[in-house]
Every structure is written in C-alpha cells, then in structure tokens.
PLY file of the C-alpha trace (Angstrom):
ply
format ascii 1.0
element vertex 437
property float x
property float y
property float z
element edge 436
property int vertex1
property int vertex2
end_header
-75.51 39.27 -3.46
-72.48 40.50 -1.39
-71.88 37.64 0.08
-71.72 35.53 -3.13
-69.31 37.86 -4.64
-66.92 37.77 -1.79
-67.71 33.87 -1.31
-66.55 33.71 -4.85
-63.80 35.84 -4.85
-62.16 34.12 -1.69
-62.57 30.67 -3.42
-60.75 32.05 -6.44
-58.07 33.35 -4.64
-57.98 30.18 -3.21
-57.87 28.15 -6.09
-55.33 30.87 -7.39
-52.63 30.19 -4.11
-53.67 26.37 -4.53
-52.41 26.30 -8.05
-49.17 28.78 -7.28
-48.27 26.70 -4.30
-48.47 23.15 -7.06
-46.81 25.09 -9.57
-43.91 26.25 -6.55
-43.98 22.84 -5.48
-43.28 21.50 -9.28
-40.45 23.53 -9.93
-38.24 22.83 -6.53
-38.43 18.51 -6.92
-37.46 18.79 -10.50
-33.85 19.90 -12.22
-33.88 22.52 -14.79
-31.97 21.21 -17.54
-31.61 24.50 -18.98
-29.79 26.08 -15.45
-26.45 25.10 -14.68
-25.93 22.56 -11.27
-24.04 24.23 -8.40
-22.24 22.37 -5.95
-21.44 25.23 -2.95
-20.55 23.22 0.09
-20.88 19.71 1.76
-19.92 18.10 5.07
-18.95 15.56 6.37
-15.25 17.18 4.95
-13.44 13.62 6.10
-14.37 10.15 7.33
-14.37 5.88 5.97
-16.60 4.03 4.96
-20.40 4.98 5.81
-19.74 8.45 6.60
-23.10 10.42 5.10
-22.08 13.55 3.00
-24.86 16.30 2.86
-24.20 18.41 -0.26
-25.93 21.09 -0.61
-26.52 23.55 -3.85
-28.63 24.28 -7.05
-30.83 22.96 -8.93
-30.35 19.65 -8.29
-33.73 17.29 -7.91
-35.70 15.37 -5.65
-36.02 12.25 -8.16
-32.52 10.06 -6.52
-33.00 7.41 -9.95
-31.81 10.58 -11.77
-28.85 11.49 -9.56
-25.40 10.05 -9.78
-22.76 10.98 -6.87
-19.39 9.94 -7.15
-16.02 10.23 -5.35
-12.29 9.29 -6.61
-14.20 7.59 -9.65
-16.81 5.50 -6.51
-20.41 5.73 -6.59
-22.23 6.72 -3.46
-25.52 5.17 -2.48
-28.19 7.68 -2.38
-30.44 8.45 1.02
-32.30 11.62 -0.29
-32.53 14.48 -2.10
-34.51 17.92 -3.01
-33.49 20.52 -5.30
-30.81 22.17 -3.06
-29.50 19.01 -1.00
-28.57 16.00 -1.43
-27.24 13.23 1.47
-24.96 10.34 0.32
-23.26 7.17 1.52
-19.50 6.36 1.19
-18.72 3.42 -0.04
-15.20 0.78 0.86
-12.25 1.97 -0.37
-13.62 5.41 -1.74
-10.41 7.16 -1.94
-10.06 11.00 -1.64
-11.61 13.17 -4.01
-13.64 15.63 -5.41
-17.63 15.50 -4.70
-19.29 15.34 -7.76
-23.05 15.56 -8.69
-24.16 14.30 -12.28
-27.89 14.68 -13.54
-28.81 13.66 -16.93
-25.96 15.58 -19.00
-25.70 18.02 -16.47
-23.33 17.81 -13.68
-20.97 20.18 -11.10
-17.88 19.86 -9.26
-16.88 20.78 -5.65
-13.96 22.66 -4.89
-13.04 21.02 -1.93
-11.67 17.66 -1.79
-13.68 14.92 0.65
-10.50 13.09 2.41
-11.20 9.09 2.80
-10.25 7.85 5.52
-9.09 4.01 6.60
-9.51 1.77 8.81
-6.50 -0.42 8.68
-6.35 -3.14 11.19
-3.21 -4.61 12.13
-2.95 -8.09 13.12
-0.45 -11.02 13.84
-0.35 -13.71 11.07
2.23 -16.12 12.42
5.34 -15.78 15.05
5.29 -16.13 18.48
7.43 -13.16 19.42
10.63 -15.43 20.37
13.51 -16.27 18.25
13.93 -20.05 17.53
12.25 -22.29 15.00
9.22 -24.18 14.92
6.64 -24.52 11.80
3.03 -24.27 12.50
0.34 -22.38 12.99
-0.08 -18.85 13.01
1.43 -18.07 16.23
3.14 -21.50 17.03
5.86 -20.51 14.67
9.17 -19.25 15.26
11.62 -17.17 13.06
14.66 -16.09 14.14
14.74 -12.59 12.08
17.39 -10.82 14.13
20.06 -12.80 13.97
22.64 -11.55 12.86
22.33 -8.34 13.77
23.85 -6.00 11.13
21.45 -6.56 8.14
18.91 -4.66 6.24
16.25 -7.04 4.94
13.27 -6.04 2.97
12.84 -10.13 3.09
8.88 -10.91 2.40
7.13 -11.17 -0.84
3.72 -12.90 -1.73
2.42 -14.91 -4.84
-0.92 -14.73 -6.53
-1.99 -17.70 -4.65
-1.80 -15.22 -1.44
1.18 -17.50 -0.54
3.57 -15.34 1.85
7.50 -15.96 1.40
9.82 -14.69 4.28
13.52 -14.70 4.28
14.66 -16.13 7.51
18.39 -15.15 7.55
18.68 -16.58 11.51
17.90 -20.15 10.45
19.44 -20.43 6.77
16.12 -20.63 5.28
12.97 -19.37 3.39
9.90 -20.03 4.97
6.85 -20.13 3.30
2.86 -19.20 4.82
-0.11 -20.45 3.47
-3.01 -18.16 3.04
-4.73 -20.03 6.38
-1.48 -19.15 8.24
-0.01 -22.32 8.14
4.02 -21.93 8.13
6.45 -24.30 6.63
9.96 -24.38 4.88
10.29 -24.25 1.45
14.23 -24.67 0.99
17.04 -24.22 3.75
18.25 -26.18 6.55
17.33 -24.32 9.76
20.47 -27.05 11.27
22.89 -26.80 8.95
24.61 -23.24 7.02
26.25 -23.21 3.66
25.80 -23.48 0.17
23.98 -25.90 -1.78
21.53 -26.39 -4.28
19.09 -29.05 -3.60
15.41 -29.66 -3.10
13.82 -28.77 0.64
16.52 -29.16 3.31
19.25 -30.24 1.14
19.07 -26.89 -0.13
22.19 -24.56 2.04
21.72 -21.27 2.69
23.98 -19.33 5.06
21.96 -15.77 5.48
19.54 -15.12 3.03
17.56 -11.81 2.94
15.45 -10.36 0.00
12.90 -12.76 -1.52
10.69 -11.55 -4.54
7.83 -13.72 -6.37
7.87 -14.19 -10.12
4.35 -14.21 -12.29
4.56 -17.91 -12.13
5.07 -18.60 -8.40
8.46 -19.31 -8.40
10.64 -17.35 -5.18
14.11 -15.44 -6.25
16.54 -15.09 -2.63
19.65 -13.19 -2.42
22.51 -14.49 0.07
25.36 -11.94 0.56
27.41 -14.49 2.84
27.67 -16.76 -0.69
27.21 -14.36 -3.22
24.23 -15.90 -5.11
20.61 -15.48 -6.74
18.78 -18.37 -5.84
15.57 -19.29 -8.01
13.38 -21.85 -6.20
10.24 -23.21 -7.56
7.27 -23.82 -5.90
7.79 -27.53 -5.12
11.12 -25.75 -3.37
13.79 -26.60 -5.53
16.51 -24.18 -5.27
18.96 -23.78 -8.03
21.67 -20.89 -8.38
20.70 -18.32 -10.58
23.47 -16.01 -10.87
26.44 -14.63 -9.12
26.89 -11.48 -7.48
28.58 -9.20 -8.95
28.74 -7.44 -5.68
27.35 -8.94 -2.76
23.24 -9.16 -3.20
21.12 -7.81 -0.44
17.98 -7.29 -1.75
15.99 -8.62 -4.69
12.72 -7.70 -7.04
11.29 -9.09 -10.14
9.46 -7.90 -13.38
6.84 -9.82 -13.65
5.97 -8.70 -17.17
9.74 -9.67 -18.66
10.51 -12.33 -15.53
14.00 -10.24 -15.36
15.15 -10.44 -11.83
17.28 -7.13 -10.08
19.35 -7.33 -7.12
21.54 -4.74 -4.73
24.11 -4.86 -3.20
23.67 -2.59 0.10
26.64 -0.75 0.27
27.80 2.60 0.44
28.67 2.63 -3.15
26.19 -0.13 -4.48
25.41 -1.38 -7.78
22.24 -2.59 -9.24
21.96 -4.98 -11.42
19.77 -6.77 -13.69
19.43 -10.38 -14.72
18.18 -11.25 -18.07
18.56 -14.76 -17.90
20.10 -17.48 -15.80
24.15 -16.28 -15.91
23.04 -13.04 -18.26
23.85 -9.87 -16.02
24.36 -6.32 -16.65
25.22 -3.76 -14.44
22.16 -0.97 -14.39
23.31 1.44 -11.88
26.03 2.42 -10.03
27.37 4.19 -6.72
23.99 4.49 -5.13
24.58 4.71 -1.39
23.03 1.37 0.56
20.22 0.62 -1.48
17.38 -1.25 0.18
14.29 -2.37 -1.31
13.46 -2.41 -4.48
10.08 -2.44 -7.01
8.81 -2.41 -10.12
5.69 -1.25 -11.95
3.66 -2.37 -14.38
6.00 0.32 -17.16
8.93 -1.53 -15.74
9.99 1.70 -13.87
12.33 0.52 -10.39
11.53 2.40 -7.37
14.68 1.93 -4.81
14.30 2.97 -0.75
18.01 5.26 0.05
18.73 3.71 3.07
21.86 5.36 3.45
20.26 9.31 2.04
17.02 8.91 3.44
14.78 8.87 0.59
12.88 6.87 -2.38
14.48 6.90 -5.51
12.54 6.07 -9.23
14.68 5.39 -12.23
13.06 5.27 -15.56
12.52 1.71 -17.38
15.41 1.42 -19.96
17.53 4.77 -19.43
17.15 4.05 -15.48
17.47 8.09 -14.74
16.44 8.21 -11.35
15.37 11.03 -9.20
14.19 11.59 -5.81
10.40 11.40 -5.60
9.83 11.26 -1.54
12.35 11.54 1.45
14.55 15.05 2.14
17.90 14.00 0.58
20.32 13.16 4.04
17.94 14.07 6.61
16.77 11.14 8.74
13.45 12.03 10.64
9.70 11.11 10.67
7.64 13.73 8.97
4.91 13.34 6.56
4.58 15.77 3.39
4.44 15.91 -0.17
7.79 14.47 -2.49
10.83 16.09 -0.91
9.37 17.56 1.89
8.40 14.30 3.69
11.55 12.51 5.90
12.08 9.13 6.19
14.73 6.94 8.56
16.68 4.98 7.31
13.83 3.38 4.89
14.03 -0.14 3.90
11.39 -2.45 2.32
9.21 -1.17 -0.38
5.58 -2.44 -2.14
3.34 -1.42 -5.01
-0.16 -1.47 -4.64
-2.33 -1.92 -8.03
-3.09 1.96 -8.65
0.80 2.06 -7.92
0.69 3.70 -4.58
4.44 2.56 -2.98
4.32 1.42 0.98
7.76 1.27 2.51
8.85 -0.06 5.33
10.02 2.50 7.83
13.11 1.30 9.82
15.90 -0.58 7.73
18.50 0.16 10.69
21.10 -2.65 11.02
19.86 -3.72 14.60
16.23 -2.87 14.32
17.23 0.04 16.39
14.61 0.93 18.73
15.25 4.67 19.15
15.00 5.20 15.25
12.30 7.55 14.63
10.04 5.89 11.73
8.65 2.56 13.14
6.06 2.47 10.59
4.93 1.56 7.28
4.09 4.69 5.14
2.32 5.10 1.77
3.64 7.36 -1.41
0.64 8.38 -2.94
1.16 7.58 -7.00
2.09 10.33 -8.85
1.69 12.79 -6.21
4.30 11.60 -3.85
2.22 12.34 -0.97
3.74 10.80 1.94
1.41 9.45 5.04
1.37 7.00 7.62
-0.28 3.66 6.97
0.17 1.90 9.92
2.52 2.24 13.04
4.14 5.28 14.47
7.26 6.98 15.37
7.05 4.25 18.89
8.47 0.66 19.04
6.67 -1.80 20.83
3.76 -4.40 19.59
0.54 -3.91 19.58
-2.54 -5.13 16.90
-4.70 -2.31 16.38
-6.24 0.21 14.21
-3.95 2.33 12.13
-1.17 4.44 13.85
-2.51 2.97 17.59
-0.85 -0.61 16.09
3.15 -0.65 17.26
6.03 -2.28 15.35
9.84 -2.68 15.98
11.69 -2.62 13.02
9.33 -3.18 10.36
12.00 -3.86 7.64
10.00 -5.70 4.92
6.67 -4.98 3.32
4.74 -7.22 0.25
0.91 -6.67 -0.83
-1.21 -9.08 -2.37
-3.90 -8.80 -5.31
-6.43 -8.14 -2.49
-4.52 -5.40 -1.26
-3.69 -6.91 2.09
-0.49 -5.72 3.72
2.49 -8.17 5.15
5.04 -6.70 6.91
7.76 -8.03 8.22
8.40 -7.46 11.71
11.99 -7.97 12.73
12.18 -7.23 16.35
9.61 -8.63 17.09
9.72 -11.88 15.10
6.34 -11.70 13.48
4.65 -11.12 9.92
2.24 -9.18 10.90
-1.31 -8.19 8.19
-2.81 -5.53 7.51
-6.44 -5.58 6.28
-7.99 -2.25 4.84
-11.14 -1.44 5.99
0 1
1 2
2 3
3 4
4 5
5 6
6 7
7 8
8 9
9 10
10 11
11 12
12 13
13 14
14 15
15 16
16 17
17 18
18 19
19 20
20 21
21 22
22 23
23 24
24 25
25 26
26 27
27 28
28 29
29 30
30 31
31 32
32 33
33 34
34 35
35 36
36 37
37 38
38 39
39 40
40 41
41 42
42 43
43 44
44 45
45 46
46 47
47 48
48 49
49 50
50 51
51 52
52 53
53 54
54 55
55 56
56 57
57 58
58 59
59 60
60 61
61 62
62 63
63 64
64 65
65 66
66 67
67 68
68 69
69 70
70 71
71 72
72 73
73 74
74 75
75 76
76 77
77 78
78 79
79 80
80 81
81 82
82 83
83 84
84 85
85 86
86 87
87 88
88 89
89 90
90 91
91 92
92 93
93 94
94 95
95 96
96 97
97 98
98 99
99 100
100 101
101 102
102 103
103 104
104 105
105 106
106 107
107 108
108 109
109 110
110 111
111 112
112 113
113 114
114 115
115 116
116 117
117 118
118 119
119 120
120 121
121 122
122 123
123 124
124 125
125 126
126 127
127 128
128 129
129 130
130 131
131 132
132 133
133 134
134 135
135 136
136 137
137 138
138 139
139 140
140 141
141 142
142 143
143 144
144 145
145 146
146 147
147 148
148 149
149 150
150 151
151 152
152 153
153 154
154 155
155 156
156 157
157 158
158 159
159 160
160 161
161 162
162 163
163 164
164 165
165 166
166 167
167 168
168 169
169 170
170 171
171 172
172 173
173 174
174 175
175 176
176 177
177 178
178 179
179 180
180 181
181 182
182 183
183 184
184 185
185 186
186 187
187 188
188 189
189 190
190 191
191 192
192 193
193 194
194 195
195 196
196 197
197 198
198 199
199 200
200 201
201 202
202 203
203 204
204 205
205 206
206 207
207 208
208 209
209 210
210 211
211 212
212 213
213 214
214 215
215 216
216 217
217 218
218 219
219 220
220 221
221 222
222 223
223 224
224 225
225 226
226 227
227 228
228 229
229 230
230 231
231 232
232 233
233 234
234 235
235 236
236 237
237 238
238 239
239 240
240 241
241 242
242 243
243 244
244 245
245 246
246 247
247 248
248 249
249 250
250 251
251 252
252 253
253 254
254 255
255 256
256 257
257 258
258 259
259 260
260 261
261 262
262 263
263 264
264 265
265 266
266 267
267 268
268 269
269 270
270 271
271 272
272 273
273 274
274 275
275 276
276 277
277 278
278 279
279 280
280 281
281 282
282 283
283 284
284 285
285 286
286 287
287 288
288 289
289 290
290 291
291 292
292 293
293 294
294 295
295 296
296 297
297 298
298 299
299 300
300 301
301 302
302 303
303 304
304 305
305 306
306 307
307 308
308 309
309 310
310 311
311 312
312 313
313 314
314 315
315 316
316 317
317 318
318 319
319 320
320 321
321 322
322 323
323 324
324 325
325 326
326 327
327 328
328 329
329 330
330 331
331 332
332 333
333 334
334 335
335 336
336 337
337 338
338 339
339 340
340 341
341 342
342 343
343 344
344 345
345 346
346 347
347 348
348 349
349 350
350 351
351 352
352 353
353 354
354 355
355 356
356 357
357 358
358 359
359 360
360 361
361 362
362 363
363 364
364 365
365 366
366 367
367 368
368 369
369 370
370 371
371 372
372 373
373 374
374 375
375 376
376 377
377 378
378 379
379 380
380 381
381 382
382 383
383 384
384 385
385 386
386 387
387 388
388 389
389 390
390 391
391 392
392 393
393 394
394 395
395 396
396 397
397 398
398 399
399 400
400 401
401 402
402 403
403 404
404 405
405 406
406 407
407 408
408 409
409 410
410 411
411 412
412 413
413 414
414 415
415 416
416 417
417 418
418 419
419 420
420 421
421 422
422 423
423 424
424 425
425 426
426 427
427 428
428 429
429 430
430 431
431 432
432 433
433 434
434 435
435 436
C-alpha cells in the first residue's frame, strides 16, 4: 500500500513539474500585450550592409511573423527571436538610426543610435590621366582639365538619362559621357577658342567651367573669358543665354522653375538669377569667391565659400543666408557638426534626394597638392553633420573603398537619381564614380 501511495504521489508531482515547466515554457515564446516592450542594449553598435544586430530585452516573442525591426525608417530581415532577444539583418542603404522593435501595437525604442556604415567604391569612368584630347571609351579619353591653371571649376553635372556633362575649360568645350562610358563632344571646338553660337563644333567657347542640367536635359555653361550663359540642348546646340553681369564662374539650375543662377568667383561676387533668356536680377551681393552652387527641391541655394571656408544656405525668395558647415576663415580638414567642421578652400557642391549636400573638397586655383581636404565630404541634411565620403586629406590616385581611394583636386561633384557619385578630378584628368554599397 506504501508503495502505491508514493508511486502515486511521485507521478503527480510529476505531472505537476510537467505542466509548470509547459506553462513556463508558454509564457517566455509569447509577448504580453499587457507589459510594456523594453529595448536595453544591442550590438553590433556599427557596421553596412549584413551586419547581424542582437537586441536584447523584454517581453518580446519567439513568433518572428509578429515582429517588425526597423532602422532610419528600413526594415531588417529577421533570423530569430525569443522573448528577451532578438537577431536582425541590415539591409542596403540602412542609414543611421535608432533600433526599434514593434509587436502588434506595442513597440520600444533604443537609446543608442546603430551607425550605418558604407561601402563606397571609387572607380575611374573615363580619362586616361594625361592632358590632351581624344573621345572614346572610358579610359581612352582625354580632357585637358588643368589648363589654365588659375580656375575654380565645380564643372560636372548629370541628366536623368544618367548622361554626365563635364566642362572642359583646356579644350574650349563641353564634353558629354554616356551612361556606358562612352565620351563625346557636345558643343566646342577643342581646335579653335572664341565665341560663337552654333551647333557641335561651330559652337566657340574660350574657357568654360560650371555646367548644370535642366529637368528637360538641356546643359547651362558659364564662360568668364566671354562673359556668357550658354544654354545648349541635347542635340548640342548652343545659344547665348544671358550676359554676365559680372564674370560667371559657376552655374546651377531650378529644376522646378527652370531659372538658371550663376557666380561670379570673386572676392566681392554677385549672384544672380536668370528668369528668362535676357531677364536677370541681381540676388546677392559681396559674397567672397563663391564656388558651387545648389538648389533643393524648396528652391533654397546652398553656395561652397571658397574664399571663408564654409557652406553657405540662403533662403528661397528672401535669400538670407547663413553658415550651416565650415568654421568661418579657417582652412583645415576636420570633420564635425555645422560650424565646427573645416573645410579648404571648398568648391563643387551636390544634393542627394533626402538633401544630404556632397562638396567637393579642394577648389584651389592650381589643384594645389599640399591643400589639406582632397576629398569629397557629405553635410548630413538638417543636421549639418560633416564626414568624409570618399578621399582623404592625401593627393594621389587610387580606386578604392572609401577614404583608402586618393584624388587630386577633386573640384566638381554631380549625383544622379541612383545616387551614384561623379566627381571631377582635375589633377588628375579623370571623372571618377562612386557607387554606394
């Protein structure tokens, strides 16, 4: 009789465990609606595309179809998860940001920030590295970008049709790239300087510089030397625009109104903006060798300070501008947020579409080698973060990954509706590409 009751009390007590451990098991694969989620930590901290996150916290669940983790506004692709962890994939083009964890209604917050980072590989598009002139190929073609000497050029832009346009001051003509690398001339006589409109090579150029793309392909140049706004259509029929009403060094379009702005790059240079063929006004004034120029989609102009240093916005209509990156007259290479970041001598400038700015680091009049920004930064929209893109405080060439990639004198910078980087490379006599990721 003894051994019944203690055979039956050990199978109770084993039923009794069997049933805590299912209703222990129960509670830790499923979320509690009725308990907050708690995000406390998660690693990896950085990293690109790939890089597995392990997040780890409360009440989460072990059912993925019921978890949503996202990044910068990017979903991550779920591995696995249990009530207190959960490991995630990054996607392309993530983007910094907070880690968040949604369940049903419920969700929770990190308070530390996961940094993306990219992998931006620089590469040659065309340009063989020697000054001369010769259409072709990729790297069978020759510009002739440093010569003369003494300008600033923020000379490349790109159409929708992913269509680059470069300014070739050296041979008296634009030259145009096709999106398989192919390079030709659009208008300009690479024989003959001077001034003349015309279709092709009866157009005359003598040096032009900044080139910007209109919303219906058609290429705006500026040519100091002659004074003039050129407007040339895509079959490359070049027709004069307007007049300077200083001498125009740099150019940029609106392509929401199709009104075209120019600068004249002097210590005490105007800006101006062109309505219309002939229609000018004068925006603003006494701005100290203004560079490149860009707009965004509120019509806002964002101007690189080559002469202070730093990267100017002035508001759309009233054109207030104030200093938004760059330590006013302090020429270095230093990466921070707004005024605490230093440029050298910056030059070209780009919008991406979530209007992050790239500018080209070194708008020195010879390219100058020793000049310590040889790279193309980003501005981070809205909070003027400054960091480095691609390239480094080094001249030299090299295609590579990120800051290992060398430039010399990266003047100009365009970026197309992929979000591939051009940049033009003036020492070196290249348009060089950057892909992201």
């Amino acid at each position: 009789m003894q051994n019944n009751i203690k055979i039956f009390l050990l199978v109770g007590f084993i039923g009794l465990a069997t049933g805590m451990l299912s209703c222990k098991k129960t509670s830790e694969v499923s979320h509690n609606p009725s308990s907050p989620i708690l995000v406390d930590s998660f690693t990896a901290s950085s990293g690109g595309v790939g890089t597995e996150i392990l997040i780890s916290g409360s009440n989460f669940s072990a059912d993925t179809s019921q978890i949503t983790v996202m990044v910068n506004g990017h979903k991550l692709a779920l591995v696995n998860a249990n009530v207190r962890q959960i490991m995630a994939v990054v996607p392309a083009k993530c983007g910094s940001g907070n880690v968040i964890v949604k369940i049903g209604n419920d969700s929770a917050i990190s308070t530390g920030i996961f940094n993306y980072t990219y992998s931006r590989v620089v590469s040659t598009l065309a340009g063989d590295g020697k000054a001369g002139f010769s259409n072709g190929a990729g790297t069978d073609a020759e510009f002739n970008f440093n010569n003369p000497t003494w300008y600033r050029s923020s000379g490349i832009a790109v159409d929708d049709n992913l269509n680059v346009y470069v300014a070739d001051p050296g041979n008296h003509c634009i030259r145009k790239i096709d999106s398989l690398g192919n390079v030709t001339t659009l208008a300009g006589n690479p024989a003959s300087s001077g001034y003349a409109d015309g279709k092709g090579t009866a157009a005359l150029f003598i040096y032009p510089y900044g080139v910007a793309v209109d919303a219906a392909g058609n290429v705006y140049s500026v040519d100091p030397i002659n004074w003039d706004i050129r407007k040339i259509t895509p079959d490359g029929t070049a027709t004069t625009w307007a007049w300077g009403g200083q001498d125009p060094w740099t150019v940029a379009v609106d392509k929401a109104t199709g009104y075209v702005y120019y600068a004249s790059n002097r210590s005490s240079g105007n800006i101006y903006q062109v309505t219309d063929q002939w229609t000018t006004n004068l925006i603003i004034s006494g701005q100290d060798y203004p560079a490149g120029m860009v707009l965004d989609k509120s019509g806002n102009l964002y101007v690189a300070g080559n002469g202070e240093d730093v990267i100017r916005k002035f508001d759309a209509g009233s054109w207030n501008g104030n200093v938004i990156a760059g330590t006013l007259g302090v020429a270095g290479y230093l990466n921070g947020t707004g005024t605490a970041a230093q440029f050298a001598y910056p030059c070209g400038l780009a919008l991406d579409s979530t209007g992050n700015i790239l500018v080209a680091g070194n708008g020195t009049q010879n390219g100058d080698i020793t000049n310590p920004d040889q790279s193309i930064r980003l501005i981070q929209a809205g909070t003027w973060e400054v960091s480095t893109f691609a390239g480094s405080g080094a001249a030299g060439y090299a295609d590579a990954i990120g800051q290992a990639a060398a430039f010399s004198g990266p003047v100009g910078v365009a970026i197309d509706k992929n979000g591939t980087v051009y940049v033009l490379d003036k020492n070196n006599n290249r348009i060089r590409k950057i892909i992201s990721e």
